[in-house]
N, C-alpha and C positions, 0 to 999 in steps of 0.2 A: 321223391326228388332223387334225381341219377348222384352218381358221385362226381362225376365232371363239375355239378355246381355244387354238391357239398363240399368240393376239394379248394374250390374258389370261393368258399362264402365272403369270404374279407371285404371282395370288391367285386365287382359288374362287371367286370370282361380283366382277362388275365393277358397281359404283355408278351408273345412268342414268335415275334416278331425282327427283323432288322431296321435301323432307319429306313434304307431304302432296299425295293426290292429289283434283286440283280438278274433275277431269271433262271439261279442257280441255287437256293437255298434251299436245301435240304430238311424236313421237319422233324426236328428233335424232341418236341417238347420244351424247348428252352432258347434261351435268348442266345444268339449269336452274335459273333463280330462281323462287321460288316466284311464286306470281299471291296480288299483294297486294289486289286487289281480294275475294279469296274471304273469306267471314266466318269469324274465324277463332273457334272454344269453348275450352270450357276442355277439352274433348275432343279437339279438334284440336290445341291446343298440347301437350299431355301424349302425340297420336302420335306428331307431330312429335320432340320433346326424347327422345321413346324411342327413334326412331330413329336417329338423330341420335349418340346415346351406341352402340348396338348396333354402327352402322357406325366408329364408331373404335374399337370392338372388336376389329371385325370385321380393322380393318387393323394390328391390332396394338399398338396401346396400352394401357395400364391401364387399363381401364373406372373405378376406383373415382380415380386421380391426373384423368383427364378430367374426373370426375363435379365433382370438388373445382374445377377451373379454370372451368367451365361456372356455377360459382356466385355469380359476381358479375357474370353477365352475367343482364339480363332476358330471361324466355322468349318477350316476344312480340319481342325485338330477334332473338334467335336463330333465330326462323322467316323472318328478312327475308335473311339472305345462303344459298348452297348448301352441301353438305357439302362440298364441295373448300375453299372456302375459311376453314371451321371447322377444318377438321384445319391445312390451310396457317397458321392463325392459330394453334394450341396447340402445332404443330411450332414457331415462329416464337418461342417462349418461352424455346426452349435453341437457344444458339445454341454450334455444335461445327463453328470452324472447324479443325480438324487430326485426326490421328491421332492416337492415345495406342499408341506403340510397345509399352506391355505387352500388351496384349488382342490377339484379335485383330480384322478389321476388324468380322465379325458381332457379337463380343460388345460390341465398341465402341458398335457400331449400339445395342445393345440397353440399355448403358448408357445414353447420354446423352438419348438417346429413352424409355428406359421401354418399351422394346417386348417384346411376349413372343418374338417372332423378327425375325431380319433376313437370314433366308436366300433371300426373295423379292427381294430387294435383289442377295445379294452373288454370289450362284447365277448370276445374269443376266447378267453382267459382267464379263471378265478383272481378275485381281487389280493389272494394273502400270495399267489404266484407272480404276479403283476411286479407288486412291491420288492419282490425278490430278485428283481433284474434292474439292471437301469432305465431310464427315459431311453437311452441312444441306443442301447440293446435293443429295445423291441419296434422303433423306427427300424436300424437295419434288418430285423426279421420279416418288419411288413415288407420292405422294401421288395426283398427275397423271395415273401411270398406270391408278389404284385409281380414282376419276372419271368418268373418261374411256371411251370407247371411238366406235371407227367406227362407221360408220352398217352396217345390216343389209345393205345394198345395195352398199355396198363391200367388206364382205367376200367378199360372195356373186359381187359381179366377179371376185376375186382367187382365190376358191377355185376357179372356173368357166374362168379364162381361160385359150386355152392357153398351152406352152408356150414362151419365146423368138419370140413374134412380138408385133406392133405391135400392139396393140388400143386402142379412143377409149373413155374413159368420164367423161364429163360434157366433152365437147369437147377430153378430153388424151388424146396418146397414151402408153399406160401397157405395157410390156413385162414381165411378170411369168416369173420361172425360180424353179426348187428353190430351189437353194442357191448361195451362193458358191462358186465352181471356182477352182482353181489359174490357170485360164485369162481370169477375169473380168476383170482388172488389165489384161489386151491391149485391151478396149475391144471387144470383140466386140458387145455389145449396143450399144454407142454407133452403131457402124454399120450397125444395124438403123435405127436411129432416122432416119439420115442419108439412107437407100435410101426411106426410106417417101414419098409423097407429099404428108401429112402437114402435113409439116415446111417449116416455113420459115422456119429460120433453119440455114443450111449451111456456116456456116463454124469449124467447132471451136475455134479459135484465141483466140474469145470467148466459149466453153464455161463455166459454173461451176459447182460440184458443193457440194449442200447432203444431207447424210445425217440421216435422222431415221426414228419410229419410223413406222407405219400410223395413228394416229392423230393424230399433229401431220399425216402426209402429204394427207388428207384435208381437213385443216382450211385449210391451207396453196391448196391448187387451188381448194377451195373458196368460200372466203372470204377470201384473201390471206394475206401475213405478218404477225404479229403482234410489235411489239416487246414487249409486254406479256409474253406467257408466255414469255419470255427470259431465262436466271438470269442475276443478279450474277455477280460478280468471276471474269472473265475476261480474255483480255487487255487486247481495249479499251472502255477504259468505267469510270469510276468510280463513277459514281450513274448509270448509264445500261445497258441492256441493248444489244446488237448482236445480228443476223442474220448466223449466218460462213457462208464458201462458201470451197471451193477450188479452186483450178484445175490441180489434176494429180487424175485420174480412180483414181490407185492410190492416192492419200494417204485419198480417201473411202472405197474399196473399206477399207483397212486400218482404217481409225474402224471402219466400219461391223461389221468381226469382232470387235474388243474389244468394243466395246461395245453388242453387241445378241446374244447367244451362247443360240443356241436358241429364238430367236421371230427375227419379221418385221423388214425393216429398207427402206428404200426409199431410193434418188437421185433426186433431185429436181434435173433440168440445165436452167439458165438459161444465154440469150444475153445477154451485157451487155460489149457494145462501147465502147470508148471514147469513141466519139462519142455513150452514153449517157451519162455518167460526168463527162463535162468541163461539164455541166450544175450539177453542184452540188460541194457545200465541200468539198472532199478533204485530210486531215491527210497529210500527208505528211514522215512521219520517218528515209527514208533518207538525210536529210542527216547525221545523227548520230547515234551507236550510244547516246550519252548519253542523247537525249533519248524514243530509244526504252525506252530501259531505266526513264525515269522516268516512264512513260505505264502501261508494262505492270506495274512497281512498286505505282503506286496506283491502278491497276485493280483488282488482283490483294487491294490491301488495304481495298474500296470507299474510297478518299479522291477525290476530285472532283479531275477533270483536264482538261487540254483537250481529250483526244481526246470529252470529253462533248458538245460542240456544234459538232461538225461532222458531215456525213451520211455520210459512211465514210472507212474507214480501208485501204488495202493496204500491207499488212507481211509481215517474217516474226513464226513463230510461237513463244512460246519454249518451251523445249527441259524447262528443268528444271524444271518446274510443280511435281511431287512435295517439291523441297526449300522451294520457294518455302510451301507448304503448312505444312510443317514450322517454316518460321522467316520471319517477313513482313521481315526486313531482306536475306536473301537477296536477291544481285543476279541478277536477271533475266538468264538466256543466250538468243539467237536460232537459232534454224534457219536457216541462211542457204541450204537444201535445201527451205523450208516455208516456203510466203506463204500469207496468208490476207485475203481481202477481205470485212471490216466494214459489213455496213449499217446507219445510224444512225438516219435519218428516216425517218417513215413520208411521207414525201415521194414518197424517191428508193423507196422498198420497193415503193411504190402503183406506179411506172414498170417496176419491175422484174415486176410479177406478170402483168406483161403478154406478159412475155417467156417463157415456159416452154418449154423445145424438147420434156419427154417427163420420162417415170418410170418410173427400176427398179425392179421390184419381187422383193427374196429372200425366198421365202416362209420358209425356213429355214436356220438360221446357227451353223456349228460353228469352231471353233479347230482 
């Protein structure tokens, strides 16, 4: 199987697309906004609004509950944003922060959403990582994933490249293997990375490890970090999104099998020294278990906290996400085995993208 469909297992054909096409669109890999200077008819609108509906069919919604929500919105407004952000907006109507311990998590999915399936969802993902997110988290991720996709030319590196060696593509060194091994967690490929010529940043110590899927990974090298396509309520950050990273190489390795099981998964390792870091605001809550607890508290419950305006955060991570899910007064436990560093500002992020030592790339990922 190429990676093109491993990268798209979720669903049958990937959204890369504009409602209409203007005879100008350029292929990204990615969904665009329409070209509002094109004249729009009453032909054009009605391909559009067709499409439009078809595709959140397509991803599993009620075509006839969609048709009904679409109707108090104008059709020529409707051609002005892209289909990621239509579905993100009608997903965005129910909001299903928990589990409903009777269902299970699919049929949950399929309640609260109205979807005909949510086995592309639940298929993808270990069930104790599942629980560790919300219902509406991991709608906006499919959502994302259904949108989205790499550029043709990255896949075709990654299908192409060999294997376990250093290869550059668009100026990074990129290391692409099968699969996660037993043996990955020792850092073997880290010290490919370290041997190459390459590289110039050589001291691990100020290593950071960001796991994501092929398509954030691309976007990421490409065009920087984005706080924007960052979900809410996680540890830090009340009304604000964070960029996390960690700094133990097995902690990533282990994200990366729950949560990417049977498609692509990539590490993304950053130098970021402290003598980066002493530059900007750093929250700093190991003085008190209290007042960590009441950061990741109303993180956790979007309430607006302090960790909102400052540009990162390093902590640990907490532990009981799952109950916290289940009951928002639940006190927040630490890892005190799991720190995790916060990036807040596109500031300190712009500084950081500078910094890239290299990228794993699993092209496939089992349990």
């Amino acid at each position: 199987m190429s990676i093109a469909l491993n990268l798209n297992s979720l669903f049958t054909e990937t959204v890369t697309y504009n409602f209409v096409d203007t005879g100008s669109v350029t292929d990204t890999g990615s969904v665009t906004e329409l070209d509002t200077g094109a004249v729009t008819t009453g032909e054009t609108i009605t391909e559009g609004i067709t499409e439009l509906v078809d595709q959140a069919q397509k991803f599993g919604f009620s075509r006839e509950k969609f048709l009904n929500w679409m109707s108090s919105i104008s059709n020529e407004f409707l051609l002005t944003q892209t289909i990621e952000y239509w579905l993100l907006a009608y997903a965005s109507e129910t909001v299903t922060d928990s589990w409903n311990e009777d269902y299970s998590p699919d049929a949950w999915l399929m309640e609260s959403f109205s979807l005909k399936s949510a086995n592309f969802i639940v298929n993808g993902v270990s069930e104790e990582y599942l629980k560790a997110q919300t219902p509406n988290y991991w709608i906006n991720w499919a959502i994302y994933q259904f949108t989205n996709q790499a550029s043709n030319e990255f896949i075709s590196f990654v299908e192409n490249a060999s294997e376990n060696r250093v290869d550059v593509f668009k100026n990074t060194p990129i290391i692409v293997t099968i699969s996660v091994s037993n043996t990955s967690d020792k850092g073997n490929e880290l010290n490919l990375l370290l041997e190459t010529d390459l590289n110039q940043f050589n001291d691990k110590s100020t290593w950071y490890y960001h796991t994501t899927d092929l398509i954030s990974t691309e976007s990421i090298f490409t065009d920087g970090i984005s706080l924007v396509v960052g979900q809410i309520k996680q540890d830090f950050g009340g009304r604000t999104t964070s960029f996390y990273l960690n700094d133990e190489f097995k902690s990533v390795i282990d994200f990366g099998i729950q949560k990417f099981i049977g498609s692509p998964c990539a590490i993304i390792i950053y130098d970021i020294p402290k003598s980066l870091l002493k530059d900007y605001q750093h929250l700093d809550l190991s003085s008190g278990n209290k007042r960590w607890k009441d950061v990741v508290r109303k993180s956790r419950n979007f309430c607006k906290c302090e960790a909102d305006v400052y540009d990162f955060i390093y902590d640990p991570q907490a532990t009981n996400y799952i109950r916290m899910i289940r009951n928002k007064y639940e006190t927040p436990k630490a890892d005190i085995n799991k720190n995790q560093l916060a990036l807040k500002s596109s500031r300190l992020t712009s500084a950081v993208d500078l910094r890239i030592v290299g990228i794993i790339i699993y092209k496939k990922n089992k349990i």
